[in-house]
N, CA, C and O atoms as CSV, one atom per row, in Angstrom:
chain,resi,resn,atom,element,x,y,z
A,1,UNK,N,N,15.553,18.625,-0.495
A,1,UNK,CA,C,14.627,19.722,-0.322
A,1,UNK,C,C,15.369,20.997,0.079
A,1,UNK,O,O,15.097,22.087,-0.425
A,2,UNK,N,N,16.234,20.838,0.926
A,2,UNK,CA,C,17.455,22.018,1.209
A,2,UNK,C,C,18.550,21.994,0.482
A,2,UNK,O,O,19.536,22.353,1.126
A,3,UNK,N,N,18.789,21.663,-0.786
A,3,UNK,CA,C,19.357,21.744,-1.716
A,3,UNK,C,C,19.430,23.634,-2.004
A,3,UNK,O,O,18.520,24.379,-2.369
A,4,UNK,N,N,20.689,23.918,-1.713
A,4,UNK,CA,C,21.221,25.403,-2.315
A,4,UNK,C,C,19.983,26.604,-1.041
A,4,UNK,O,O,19.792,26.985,0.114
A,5,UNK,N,N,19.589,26.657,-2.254
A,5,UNK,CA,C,18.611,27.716,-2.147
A,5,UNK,C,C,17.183,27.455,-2.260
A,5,UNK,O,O,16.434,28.430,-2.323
A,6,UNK,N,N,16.706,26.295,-2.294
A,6,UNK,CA,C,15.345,25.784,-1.791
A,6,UNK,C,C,14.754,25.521,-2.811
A,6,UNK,O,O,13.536,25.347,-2.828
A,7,UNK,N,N,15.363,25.459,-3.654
A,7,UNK,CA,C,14.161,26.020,-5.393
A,7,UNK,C,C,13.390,24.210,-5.264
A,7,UNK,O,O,12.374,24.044,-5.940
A,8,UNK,N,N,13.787,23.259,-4.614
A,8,UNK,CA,C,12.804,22.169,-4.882
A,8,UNK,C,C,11.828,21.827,-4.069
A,8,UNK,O,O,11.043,20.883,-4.166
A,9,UNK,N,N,11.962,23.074,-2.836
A,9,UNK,CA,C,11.128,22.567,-1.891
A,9,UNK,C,C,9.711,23.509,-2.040
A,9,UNK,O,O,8.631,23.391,-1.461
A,10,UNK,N,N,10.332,24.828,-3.409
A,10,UNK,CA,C,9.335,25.714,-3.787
A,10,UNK,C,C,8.346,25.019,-5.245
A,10,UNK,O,O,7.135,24.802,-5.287
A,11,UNK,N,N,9.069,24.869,-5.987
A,11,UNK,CA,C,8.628,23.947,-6.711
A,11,UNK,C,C,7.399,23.333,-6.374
A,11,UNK,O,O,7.319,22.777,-5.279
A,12,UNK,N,N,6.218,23.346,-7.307
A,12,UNK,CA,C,5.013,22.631,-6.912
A,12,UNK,C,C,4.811,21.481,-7.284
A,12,UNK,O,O,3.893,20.852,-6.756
A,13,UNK,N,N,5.790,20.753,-8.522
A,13,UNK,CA,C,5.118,19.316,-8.995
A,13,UNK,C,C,6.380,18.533,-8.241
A,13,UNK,O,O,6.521,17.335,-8.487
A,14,UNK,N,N,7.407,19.271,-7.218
A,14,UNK,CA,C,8.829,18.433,-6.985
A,14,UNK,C,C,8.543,17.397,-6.314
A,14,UNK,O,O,8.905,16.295,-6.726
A,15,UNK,N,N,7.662,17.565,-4.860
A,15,UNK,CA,C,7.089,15.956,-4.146
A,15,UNK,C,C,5.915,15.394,-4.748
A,15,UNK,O,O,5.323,14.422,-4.280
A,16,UNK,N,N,5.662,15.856,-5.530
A,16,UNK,CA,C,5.075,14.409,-6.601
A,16,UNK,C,C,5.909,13.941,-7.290
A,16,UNK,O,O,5.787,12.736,-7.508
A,17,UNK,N,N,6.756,14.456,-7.741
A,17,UNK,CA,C,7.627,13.863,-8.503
A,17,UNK,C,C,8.299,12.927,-7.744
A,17,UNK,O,O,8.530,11.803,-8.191
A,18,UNK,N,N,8.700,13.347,-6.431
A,18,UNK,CA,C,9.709,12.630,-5.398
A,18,UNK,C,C,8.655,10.923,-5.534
A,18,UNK,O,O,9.003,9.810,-5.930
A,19,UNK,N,N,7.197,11.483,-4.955
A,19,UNK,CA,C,6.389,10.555,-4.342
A,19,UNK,C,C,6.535,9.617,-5.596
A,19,UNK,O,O,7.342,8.691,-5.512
A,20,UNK,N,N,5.922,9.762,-6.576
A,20,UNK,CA,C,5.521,9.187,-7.603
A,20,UNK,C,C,6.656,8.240,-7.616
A,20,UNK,O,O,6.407,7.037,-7.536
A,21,UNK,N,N,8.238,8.781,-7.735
A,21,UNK,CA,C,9.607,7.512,-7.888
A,21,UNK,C,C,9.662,6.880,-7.064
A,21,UNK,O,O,9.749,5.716,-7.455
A,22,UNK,N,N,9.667,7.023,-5.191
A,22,UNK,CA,C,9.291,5.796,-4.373
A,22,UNK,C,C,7.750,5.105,-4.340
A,22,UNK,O,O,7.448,4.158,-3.614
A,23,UNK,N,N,7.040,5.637,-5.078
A,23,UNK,CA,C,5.980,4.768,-5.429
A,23,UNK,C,C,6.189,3.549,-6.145
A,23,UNK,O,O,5.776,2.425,-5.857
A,24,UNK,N,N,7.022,3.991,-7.308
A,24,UNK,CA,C,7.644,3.579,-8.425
A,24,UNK,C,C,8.329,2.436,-7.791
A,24,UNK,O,O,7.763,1.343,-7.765
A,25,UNK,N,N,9.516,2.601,-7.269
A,25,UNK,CA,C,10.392,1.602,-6.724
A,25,UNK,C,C,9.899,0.809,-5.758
A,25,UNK,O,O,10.221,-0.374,-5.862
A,26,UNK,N,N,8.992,1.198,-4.552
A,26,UNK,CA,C,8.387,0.195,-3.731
A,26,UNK,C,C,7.411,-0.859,-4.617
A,26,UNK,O,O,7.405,-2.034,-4.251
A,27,UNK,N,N,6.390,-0.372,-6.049
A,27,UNK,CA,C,6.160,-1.113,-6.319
A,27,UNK,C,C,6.709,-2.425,-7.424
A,27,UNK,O,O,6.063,-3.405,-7.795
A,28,UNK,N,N,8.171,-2.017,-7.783
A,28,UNK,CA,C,8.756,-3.027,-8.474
A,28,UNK,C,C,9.527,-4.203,-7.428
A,28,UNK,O,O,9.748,-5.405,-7.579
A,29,UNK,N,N,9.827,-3.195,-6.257
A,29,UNK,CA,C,10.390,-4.272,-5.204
A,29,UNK,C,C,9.266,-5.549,-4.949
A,29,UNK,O,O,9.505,-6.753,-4.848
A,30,UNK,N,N,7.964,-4.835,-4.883
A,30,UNK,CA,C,7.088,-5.677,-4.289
A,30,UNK,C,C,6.781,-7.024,-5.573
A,30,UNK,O,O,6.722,-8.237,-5.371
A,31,UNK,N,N,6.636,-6.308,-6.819
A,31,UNK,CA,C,6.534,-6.761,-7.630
A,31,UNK,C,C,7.595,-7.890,-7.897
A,31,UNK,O,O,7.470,-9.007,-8.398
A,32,UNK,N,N,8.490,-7.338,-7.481
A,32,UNK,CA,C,10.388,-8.537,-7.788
A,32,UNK,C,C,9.866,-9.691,-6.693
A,32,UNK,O,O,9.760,-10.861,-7.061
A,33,UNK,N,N,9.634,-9.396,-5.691
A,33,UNK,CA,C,9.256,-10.224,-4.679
A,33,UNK,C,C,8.002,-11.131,-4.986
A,33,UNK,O,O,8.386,-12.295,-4.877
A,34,UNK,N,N,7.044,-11.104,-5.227
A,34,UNK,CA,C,5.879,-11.520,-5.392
A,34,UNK,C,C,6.204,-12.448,-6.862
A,34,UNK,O,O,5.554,-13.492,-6.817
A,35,UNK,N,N,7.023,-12.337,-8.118
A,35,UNK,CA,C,7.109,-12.903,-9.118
A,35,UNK,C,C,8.521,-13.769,-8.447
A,35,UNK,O,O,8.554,-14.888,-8.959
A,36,UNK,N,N,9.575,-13.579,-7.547
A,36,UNK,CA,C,10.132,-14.501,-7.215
A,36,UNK,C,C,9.651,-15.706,-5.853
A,36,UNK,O,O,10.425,-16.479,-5.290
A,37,UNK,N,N,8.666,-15.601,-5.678
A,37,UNK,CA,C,7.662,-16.392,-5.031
A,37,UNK,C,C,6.897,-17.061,-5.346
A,37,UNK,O,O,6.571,-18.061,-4.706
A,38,UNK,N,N,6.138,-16.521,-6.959
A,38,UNK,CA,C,4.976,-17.420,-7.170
A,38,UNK,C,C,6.017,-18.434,-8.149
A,38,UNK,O,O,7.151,-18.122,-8.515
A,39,UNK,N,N,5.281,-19.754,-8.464
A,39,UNK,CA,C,5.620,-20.703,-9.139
A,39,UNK,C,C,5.363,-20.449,-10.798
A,39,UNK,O,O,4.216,-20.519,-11.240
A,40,UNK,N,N,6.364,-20.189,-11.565
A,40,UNK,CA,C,6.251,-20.209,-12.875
A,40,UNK,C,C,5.989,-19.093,-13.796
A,40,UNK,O,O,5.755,-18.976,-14.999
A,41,UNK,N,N,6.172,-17.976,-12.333
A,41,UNK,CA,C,5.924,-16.627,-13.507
A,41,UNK,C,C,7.184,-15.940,-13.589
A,41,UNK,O,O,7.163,-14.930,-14.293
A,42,UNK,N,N,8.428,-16.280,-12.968
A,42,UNK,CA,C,9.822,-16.000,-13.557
A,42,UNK,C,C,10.233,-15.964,-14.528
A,42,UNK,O,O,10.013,-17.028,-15.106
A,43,UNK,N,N,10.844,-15.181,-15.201
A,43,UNK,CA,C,11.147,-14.530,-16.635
A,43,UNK,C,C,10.048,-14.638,-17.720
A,43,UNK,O,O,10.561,-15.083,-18.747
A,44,UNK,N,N,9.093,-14.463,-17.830
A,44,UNK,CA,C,7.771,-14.279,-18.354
A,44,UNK,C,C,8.141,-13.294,-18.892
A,44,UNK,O,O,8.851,-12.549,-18.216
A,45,UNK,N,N,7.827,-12.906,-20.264
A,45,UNK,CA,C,7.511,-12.186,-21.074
A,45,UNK,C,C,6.266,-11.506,-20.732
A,45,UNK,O,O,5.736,-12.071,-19.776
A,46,UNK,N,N,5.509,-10.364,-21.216
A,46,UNK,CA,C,5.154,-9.259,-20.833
A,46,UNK,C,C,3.644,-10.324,-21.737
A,46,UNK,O,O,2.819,-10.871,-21.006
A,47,UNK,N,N,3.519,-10.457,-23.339
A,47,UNK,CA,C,2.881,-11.262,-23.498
A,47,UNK,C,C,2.519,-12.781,-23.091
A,47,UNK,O,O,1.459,-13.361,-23.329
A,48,UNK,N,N,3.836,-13.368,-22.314
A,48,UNK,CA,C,3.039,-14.654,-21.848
A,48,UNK,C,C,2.586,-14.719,-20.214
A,48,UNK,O,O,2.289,-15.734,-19.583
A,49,UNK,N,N,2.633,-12.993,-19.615
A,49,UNK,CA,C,2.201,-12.690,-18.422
A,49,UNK,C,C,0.596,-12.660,-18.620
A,49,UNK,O,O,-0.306,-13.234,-18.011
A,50,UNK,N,N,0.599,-11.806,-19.660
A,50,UNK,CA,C,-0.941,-11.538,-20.278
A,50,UNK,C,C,-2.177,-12.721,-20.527
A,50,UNK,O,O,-3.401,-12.686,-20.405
A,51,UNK,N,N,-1.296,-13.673,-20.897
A,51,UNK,CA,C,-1.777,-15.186,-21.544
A,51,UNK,C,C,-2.349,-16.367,-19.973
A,51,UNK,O,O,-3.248,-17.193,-19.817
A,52,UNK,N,N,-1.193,-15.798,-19.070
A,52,UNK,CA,C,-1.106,-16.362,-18.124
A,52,UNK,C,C,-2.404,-15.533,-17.468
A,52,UNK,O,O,-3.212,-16.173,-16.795
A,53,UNK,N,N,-2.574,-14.195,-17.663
A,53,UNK,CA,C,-3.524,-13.905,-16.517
A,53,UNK,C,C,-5.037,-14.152,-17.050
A,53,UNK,O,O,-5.986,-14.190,-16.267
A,54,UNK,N,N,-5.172,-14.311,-18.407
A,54,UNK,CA,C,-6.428,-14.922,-19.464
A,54,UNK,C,C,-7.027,-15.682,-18.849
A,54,UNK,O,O,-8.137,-15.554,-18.331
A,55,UNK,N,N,-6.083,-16.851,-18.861
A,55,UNK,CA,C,-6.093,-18.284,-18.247
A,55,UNK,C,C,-6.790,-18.698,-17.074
A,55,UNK,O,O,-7.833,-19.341,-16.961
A,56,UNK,N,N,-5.587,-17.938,-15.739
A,56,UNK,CA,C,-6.306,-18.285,-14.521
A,56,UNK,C,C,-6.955,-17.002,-13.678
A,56,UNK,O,O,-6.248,-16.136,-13.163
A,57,UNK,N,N,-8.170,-17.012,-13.627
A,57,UNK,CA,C,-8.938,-16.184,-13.007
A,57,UNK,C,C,-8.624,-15.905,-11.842
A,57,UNK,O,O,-8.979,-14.832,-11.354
A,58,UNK,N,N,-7.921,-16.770,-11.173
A,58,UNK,CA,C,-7.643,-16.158,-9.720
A,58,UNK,C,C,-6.490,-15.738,-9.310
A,58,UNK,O,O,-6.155,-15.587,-8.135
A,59,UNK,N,N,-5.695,-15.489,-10.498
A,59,UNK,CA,C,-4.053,-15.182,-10.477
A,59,UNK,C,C,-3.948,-13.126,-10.372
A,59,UNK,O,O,-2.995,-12.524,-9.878
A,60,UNK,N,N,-5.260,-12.436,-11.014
A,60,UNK,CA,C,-5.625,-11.197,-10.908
A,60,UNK,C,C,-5.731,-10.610,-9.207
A,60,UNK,O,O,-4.905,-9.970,-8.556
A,61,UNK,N,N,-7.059,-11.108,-8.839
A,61,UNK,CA,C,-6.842,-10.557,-7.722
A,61,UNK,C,C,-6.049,-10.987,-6.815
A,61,UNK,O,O,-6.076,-10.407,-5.729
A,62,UNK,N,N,-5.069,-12.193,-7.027
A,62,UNK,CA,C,-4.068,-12.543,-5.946
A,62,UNK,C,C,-2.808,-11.374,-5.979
A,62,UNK,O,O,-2.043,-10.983,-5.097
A,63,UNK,N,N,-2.925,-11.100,-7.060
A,63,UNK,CA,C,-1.478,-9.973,-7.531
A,63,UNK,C,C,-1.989,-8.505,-6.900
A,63,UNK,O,O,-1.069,-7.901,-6.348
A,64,UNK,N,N,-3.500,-7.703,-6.874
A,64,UNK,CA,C,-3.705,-6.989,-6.628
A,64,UNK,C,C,-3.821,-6.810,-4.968
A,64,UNK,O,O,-3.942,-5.789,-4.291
A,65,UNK,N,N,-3.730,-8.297,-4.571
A,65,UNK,CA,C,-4.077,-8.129,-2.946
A,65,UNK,C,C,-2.316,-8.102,-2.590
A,65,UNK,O,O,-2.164,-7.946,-1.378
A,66,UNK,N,N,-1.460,-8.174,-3.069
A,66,UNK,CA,C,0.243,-8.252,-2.576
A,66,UNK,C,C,-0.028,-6.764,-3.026
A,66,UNK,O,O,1.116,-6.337,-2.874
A,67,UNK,N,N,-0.880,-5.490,-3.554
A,67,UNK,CA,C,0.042,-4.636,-3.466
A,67,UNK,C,C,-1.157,-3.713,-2.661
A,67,UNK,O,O,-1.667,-2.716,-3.172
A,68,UNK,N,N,-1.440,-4.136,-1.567
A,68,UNK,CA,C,-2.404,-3.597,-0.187
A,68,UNK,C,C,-1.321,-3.021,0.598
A,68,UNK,O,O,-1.507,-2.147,1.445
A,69,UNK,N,N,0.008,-3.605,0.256
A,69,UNK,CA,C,1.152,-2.583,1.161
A,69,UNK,C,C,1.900,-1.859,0.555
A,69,UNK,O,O,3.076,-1.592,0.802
A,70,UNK,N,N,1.090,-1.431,-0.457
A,70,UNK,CA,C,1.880,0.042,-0.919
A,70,UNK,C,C,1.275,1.033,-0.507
A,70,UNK,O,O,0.047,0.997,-0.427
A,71,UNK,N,N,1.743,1.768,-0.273
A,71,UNK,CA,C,0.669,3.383,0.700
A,71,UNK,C,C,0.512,4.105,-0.486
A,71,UNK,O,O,1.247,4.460,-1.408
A,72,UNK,N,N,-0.971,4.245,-0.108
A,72,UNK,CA,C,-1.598,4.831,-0.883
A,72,UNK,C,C,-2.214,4.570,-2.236
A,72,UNK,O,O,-2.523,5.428,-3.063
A,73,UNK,N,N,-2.365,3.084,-2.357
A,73,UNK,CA,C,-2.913,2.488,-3.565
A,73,UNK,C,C,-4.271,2.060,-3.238
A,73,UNK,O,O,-4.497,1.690,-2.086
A,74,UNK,N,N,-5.098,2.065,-4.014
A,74,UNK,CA,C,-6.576,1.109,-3.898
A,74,UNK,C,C,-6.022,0.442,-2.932
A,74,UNK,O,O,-5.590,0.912,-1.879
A,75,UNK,N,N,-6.024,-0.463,-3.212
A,75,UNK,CA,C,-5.873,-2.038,-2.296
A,75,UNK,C,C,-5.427,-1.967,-0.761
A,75,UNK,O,O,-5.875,-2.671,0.144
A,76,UNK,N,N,-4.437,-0.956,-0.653
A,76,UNK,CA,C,-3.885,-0.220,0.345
A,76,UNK,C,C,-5.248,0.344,1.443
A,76,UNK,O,O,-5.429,-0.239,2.512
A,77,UNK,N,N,-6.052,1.416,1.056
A,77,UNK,CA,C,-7.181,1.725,1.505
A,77,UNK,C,C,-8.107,0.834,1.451
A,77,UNK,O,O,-8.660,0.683,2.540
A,78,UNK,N,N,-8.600,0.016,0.410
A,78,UNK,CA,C,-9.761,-1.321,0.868
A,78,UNK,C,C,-9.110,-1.866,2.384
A,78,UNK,O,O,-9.735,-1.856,3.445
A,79,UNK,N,N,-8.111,-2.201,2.251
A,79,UNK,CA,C,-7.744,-3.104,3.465
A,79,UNK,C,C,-7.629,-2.558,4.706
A,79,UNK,O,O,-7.791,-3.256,5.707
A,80,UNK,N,N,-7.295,-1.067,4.787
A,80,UNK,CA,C,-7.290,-0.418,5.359
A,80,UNK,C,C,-9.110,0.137,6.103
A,80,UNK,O,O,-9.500,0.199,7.269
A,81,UNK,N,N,-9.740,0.409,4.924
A,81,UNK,CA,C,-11.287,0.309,5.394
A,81,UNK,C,C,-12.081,-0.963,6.023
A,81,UNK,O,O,-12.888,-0.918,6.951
A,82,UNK,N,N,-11.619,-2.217,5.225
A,82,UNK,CA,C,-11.702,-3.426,6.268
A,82,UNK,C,C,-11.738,-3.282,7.474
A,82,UNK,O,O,-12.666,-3.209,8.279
A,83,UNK,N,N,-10.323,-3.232,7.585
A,83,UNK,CA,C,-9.930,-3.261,9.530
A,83,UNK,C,C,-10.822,-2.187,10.365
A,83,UNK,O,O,-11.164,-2.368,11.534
A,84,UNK,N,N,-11.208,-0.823,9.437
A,84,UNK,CA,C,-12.258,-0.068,10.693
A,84,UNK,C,C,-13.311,-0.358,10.685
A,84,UNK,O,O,-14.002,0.043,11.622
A,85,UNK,N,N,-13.907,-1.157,9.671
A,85,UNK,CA,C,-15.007,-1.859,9.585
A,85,UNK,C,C,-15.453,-3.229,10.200
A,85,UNK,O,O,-16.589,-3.622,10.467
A,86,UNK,N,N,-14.168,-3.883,10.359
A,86,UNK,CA,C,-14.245,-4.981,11.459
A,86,UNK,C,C,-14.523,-4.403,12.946
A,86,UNK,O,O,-15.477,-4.702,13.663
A,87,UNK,N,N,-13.532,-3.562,13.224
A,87,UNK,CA,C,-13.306,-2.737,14.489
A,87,UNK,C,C,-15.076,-2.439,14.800
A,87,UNK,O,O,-15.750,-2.915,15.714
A,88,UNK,N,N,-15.527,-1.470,13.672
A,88,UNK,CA,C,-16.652,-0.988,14.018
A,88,UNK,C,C,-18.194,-2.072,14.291
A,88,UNK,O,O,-19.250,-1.738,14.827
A,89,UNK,N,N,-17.861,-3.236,13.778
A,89,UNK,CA,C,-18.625,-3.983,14.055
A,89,UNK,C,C,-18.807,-4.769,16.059
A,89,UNK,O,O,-19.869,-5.093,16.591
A,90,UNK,N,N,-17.984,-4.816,16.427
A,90,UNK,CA,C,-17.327,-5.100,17.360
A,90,UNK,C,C,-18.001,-4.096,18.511
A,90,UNK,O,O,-18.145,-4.507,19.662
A,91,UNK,N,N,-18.400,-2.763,18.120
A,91,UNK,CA,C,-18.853,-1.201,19.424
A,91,UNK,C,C,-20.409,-1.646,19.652
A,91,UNK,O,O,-21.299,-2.075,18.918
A,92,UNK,N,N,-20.331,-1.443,20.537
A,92,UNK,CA,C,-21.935,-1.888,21.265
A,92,UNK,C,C,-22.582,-0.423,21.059
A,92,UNK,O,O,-21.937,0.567,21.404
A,93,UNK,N,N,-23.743,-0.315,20.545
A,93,UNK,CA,C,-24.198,1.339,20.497
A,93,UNK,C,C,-24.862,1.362,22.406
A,93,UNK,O,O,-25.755,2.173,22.655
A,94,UNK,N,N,-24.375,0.513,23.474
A,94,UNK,CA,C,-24.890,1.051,24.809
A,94,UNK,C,C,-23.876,1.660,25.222
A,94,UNK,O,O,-23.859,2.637,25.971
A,95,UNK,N,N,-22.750,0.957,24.624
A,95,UNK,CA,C,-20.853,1.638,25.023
A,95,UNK,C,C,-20.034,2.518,24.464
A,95,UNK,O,O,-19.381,2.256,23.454
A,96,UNK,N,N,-20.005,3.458,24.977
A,96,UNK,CA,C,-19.120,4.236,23.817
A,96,UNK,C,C,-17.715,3.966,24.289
A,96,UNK,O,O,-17.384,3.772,25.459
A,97,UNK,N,N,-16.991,3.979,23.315
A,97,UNK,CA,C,-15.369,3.574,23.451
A,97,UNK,C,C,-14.966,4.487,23.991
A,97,UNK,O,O,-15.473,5.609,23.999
A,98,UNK,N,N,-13.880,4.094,24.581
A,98,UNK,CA,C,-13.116,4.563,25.761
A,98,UNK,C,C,-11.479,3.779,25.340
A,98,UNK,O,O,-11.092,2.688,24.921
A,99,UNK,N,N,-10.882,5.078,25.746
A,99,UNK,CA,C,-9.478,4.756,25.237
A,99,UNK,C,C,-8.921,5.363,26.754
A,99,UNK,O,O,-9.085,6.349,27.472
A,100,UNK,N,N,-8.070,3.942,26.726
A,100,UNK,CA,C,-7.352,4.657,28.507
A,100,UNK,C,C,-5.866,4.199,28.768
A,100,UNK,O,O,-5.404,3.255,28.127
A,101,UNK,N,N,-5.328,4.684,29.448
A,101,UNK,CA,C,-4.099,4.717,29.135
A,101,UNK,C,C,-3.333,4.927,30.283
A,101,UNK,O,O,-3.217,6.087,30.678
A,102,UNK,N,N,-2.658,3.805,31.036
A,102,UNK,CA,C,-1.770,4.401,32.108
A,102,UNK,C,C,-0.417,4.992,32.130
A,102,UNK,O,O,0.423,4.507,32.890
A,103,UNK,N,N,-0.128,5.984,31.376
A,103,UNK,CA,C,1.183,6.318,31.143
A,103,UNK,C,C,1.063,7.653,31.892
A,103,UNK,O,O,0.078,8.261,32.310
A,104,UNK,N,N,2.221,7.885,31.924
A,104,UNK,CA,C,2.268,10.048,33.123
A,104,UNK,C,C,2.486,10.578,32.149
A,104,UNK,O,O,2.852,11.704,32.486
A,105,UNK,N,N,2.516,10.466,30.509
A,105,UNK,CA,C,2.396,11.531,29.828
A,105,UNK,C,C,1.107,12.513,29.897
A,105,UNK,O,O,1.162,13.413,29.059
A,106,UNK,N,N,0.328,12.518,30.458
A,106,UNK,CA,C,-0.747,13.532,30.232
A,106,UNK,C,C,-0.552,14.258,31.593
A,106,UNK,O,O,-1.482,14.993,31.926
A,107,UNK,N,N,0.420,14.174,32.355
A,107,UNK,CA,C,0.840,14.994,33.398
A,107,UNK,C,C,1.953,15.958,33.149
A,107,UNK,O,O,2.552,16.764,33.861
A,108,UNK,N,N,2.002,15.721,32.314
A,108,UNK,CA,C,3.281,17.325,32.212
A,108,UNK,C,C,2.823,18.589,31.956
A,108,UNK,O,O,3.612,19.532,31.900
């Protein structure tokens, strides 16, 4: 971004561009990981991935729930709305939450 004279940090499509390639790469890592884990989808062809996902109905959303830890994907935010939705189930409407904290940071 401080490259020279700034021209990428002026640039308007440059951190999408940035974002978009570690998007890119976190999701092939995840992807490398998740196909060297499951049983039998190693070196699969692109058509007998396809054949494979025909087949078993529950092989779809198992693949879409491994990529809930990519930031900023669907799956990422469902899971993410989950947890405040669990949370929020949990608040008594007689109690209002209260967040407390014994630390001396709020003394300086």
């Amino acid at each position: 971004m401080r490259f020279r004279d700034g021209k990428f940090a002026q640039h308007p499509r440059w951190r999408l561009f940035a974002f978009n390639i570690q998007m890119r790469r976190k999701a092939n890592s995840s992807a490398h990981f998740y196909v060297s884990k499951a049983l039998g989808l190693e070196g699969m062809t692109r058509k007998e991935l396809t054949d494979a996902l025909l087949a078993d109905q529950g092989l779809l959303p198992y693949i879409v729930r491994q990529g809930s830890q990519l930031t900023g994907t669907r799956p990422f935010w469902k899971n993410k709305s989950n947890s405040l939705q669990a949370q929020a189930c949990f608040l008594s409407p007689y109690t209002s939450p209260v967040f407390v904290t014994f630390s001396a940071a709020g003394m300086q």
